[in-house]
Short mmCIF file of the C-alpha atoms (twelve columns), coordinates in Angstrom:
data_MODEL
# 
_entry.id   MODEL 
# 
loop_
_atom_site.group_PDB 
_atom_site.id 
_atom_site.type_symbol 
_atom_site.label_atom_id 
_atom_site.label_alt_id 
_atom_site.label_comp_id 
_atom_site.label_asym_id 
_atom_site.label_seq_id 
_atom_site.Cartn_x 
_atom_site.Cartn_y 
_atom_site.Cartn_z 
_atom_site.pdbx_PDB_model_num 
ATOM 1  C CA . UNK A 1  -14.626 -20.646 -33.821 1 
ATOM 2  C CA . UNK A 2  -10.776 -22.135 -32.973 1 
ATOM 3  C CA . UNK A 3  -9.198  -20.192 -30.674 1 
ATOM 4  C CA . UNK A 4  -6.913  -18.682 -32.746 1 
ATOM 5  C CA . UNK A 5  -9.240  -17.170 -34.772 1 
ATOM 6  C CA . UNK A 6  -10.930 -15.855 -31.972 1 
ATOM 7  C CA . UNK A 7  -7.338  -14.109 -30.634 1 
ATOM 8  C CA . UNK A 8  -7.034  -12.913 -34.291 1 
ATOM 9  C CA . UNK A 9  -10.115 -11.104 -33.851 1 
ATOM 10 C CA . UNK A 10 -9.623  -10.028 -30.451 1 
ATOM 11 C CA . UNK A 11 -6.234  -9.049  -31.374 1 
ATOM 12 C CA . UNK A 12 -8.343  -6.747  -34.403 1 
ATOM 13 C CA . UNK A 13 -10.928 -5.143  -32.345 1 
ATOM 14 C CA . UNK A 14 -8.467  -4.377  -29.772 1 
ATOM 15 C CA . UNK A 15 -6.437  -2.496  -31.840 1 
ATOM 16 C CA . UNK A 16 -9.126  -0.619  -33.367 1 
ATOM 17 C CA . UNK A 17 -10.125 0.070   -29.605 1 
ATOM 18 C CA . UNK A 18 -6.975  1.923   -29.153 1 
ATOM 19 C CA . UNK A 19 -6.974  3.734   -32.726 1 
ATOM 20 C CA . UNK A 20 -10.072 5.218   -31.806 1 
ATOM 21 C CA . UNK A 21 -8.895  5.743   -28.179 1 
ATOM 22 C CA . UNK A 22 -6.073  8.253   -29.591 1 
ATOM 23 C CA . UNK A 23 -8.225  9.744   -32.412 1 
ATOM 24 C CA . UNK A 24 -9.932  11.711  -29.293 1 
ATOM 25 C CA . UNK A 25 -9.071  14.779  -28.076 1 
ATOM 26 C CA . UNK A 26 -8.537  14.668  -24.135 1 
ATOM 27 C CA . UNK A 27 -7.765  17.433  -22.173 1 
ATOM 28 C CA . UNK A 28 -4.125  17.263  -20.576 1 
ATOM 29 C CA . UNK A 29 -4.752  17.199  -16.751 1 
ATOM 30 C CA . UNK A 30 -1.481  19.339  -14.982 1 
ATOM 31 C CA . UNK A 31 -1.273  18.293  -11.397 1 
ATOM 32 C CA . UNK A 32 0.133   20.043  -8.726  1 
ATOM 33 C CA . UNK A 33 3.768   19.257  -7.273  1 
ATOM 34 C CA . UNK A 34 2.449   19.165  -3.804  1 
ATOM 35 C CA . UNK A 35 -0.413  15.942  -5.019  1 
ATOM 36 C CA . UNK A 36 2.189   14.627  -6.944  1 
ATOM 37 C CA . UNK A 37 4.332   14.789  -3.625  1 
ATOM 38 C CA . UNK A 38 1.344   13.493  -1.483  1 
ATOM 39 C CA . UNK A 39 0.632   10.202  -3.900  1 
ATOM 40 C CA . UNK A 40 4.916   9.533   -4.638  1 
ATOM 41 C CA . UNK A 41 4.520   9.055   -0.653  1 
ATOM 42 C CA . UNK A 42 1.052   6.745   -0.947  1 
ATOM 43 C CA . UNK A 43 2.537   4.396   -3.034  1 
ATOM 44 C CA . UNK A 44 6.151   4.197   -1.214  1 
ATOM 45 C CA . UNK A 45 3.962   3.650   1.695   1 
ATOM 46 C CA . UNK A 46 2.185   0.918   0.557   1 
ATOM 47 C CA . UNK A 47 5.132   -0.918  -1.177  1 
ATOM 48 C CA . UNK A 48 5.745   -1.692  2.831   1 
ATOM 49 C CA . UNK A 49 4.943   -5.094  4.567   1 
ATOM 50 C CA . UNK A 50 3.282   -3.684  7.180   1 
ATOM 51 C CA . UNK A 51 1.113   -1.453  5.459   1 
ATOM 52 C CA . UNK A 52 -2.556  -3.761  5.913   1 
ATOM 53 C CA . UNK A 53 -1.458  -3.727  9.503   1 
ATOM 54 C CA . UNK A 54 -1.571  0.210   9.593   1 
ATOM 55 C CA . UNK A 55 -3.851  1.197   6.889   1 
ATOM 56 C CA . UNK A 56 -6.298  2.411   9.457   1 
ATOM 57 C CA . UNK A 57 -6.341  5.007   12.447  1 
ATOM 58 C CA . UNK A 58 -8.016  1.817   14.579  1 
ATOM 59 C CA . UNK A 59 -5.453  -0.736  13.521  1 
ATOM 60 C CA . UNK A 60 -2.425  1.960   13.853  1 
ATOM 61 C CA . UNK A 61 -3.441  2.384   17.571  1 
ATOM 62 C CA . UNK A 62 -3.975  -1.376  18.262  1 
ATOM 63 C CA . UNK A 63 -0.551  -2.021  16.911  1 
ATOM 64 C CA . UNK A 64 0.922   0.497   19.144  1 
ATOM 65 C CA . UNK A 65 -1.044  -0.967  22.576  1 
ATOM 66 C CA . UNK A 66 0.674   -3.941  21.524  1 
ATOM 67 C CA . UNK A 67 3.902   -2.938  20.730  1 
ATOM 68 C CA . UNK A 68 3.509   -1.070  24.275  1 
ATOM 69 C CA . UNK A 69 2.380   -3.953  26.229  1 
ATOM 70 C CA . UNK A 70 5.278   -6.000  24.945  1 
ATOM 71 C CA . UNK A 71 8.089   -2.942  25.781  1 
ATOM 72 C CA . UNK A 72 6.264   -2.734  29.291  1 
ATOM 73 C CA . UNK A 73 6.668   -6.516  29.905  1 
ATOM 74 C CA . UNK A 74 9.829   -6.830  29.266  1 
ATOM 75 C CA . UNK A 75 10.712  -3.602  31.234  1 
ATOM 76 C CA . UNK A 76 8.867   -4.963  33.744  1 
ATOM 77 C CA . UNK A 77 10.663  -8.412  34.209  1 
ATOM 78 C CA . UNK A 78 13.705  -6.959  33.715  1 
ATOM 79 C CA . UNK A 79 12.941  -4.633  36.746  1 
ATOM 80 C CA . UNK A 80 11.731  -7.875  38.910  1 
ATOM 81 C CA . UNK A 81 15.576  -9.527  38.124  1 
ATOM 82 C CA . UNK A 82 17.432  -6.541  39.291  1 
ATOM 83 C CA . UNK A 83 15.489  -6.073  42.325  1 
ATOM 84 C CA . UNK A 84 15.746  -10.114 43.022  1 
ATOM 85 C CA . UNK A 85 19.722  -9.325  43.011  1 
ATOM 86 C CA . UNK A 86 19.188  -6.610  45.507  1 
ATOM 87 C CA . UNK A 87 17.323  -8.610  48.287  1 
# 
């Protein structure tokens, strides 16, 4: 079989796929505006770059230990400088 007779068919058998797809009679599923709400949010959420770092509870907290530890250090040295000045 040349591949473009095996597209052609694929091409057929995937459009009788979706013929018989919307011959069927599937219910119409009416969510709710506060799940819609909830999942608009998801997905803005995970359009962000940081989102593997915070996808968890466990990771969420170790990224804020960090971010404290940093904050504190630099507090910290800053602190050491002004009290160098002073003596």
């Amino acid at each position: 079989m040349k591949k473009s007779s095996f597209m052609t068919a694929l091409e057929k058998t995937f459009e009788n796929d979706c013929n018989d797809l919307s011959d069927l009679n599937l219910p119409q599923i009416e969510l709710s505006s506060k799940f819609q709400k909830k999942m608009t949010k998801l997905i803005q959420l995970q359009k962000k770059p940081y989102f593997t770092l915070i996808t968890t509870a466990k990771r969420r907290a170790a990224c804020f230990i960090a971010v404290l530890l940093i904050v504190i250090a630099f507090w910290v040295k800053s602190l050491r400088k002004q009290f160098k000045t002073l003596y």
